[in-house]
Each structure stands twice: as C-alpha cells, then as structure tokens.
N, C-alpha and C positions, 0 to 999 in steps of 0.2 A: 472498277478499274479506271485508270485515267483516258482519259481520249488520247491525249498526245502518244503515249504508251499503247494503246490500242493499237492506234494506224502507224507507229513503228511494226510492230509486232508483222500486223497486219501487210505491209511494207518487206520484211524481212522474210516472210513465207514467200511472195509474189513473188521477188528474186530467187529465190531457191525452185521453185518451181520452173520457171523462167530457165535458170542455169540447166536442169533437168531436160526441160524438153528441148534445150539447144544441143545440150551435149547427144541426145537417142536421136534426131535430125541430123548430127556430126556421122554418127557411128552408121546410121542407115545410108549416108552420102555414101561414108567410106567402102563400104559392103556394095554397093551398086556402081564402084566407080564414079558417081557425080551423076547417074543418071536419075533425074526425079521421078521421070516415071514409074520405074522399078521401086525405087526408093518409097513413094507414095504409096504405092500397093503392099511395101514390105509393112507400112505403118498401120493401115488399114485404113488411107484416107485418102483424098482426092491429089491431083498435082497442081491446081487453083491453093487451095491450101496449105501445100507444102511449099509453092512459090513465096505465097503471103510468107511464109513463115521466115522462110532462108532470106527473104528481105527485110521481116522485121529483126534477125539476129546478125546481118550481114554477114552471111557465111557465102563465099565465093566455091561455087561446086567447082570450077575449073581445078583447083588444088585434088581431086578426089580421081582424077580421070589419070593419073601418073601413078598411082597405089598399084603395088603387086600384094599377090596375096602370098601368105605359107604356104 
C-alpha cells in the first residue's frame, strides 16, 4: 500500500475517532449540566483528563449549565 494513502487513511480514522470522543465529552457535559466532575466520573475518568480534553476540543461547558432535561 502507498505511504501517502496509508497516513491519509491513517489521518481519516484519527479524525473520526477525535469527532467520537468529542461528541460522548458533549453528551456527558449535557447530562451533568457542564459539571466535569460528575461528567468525569460518568466517563470513568479523572477531571485532569476531561479538562485536558474539553480544551483540546474547545468545548465551553458554560453552554451545558442552562440545559433542562425532559
């Protein structure tokens, strides 16, 4: 297989993955209200981690703290 083809391929998963765990990071804001702590625990991960994360995806939890539920 080609290299250039490879590290698209390779390239094209990353992003999908990427899209994945930013969208379950969305859904777990929305579920806690924007509170990462809860939010954290709902993932089964630390709140160091899910910081890192909502700054590497730029997701502002402030939008998540105005959600009502059904």
């Amino acid at each position: 297989m080609d290299n250039d083809k490879l590290n698209a391929e390779e390239n094209a998963l990353e992003r999908r993955v990427s899209d994945y765990e930013k969208t379950i990071i969305i859904n777990a804001l929305a579920r806690t209200k924007g509170n990462r702590t809860t939010a954290a625990r709902l993932l089964g991960t630390t709140k160091r981690v899910l910081t890192y994360k909502v700054r590497k995806y730029e997701i502002d939890c402030k939008q998540f703290k105005c959600i009502k539920e059904n």
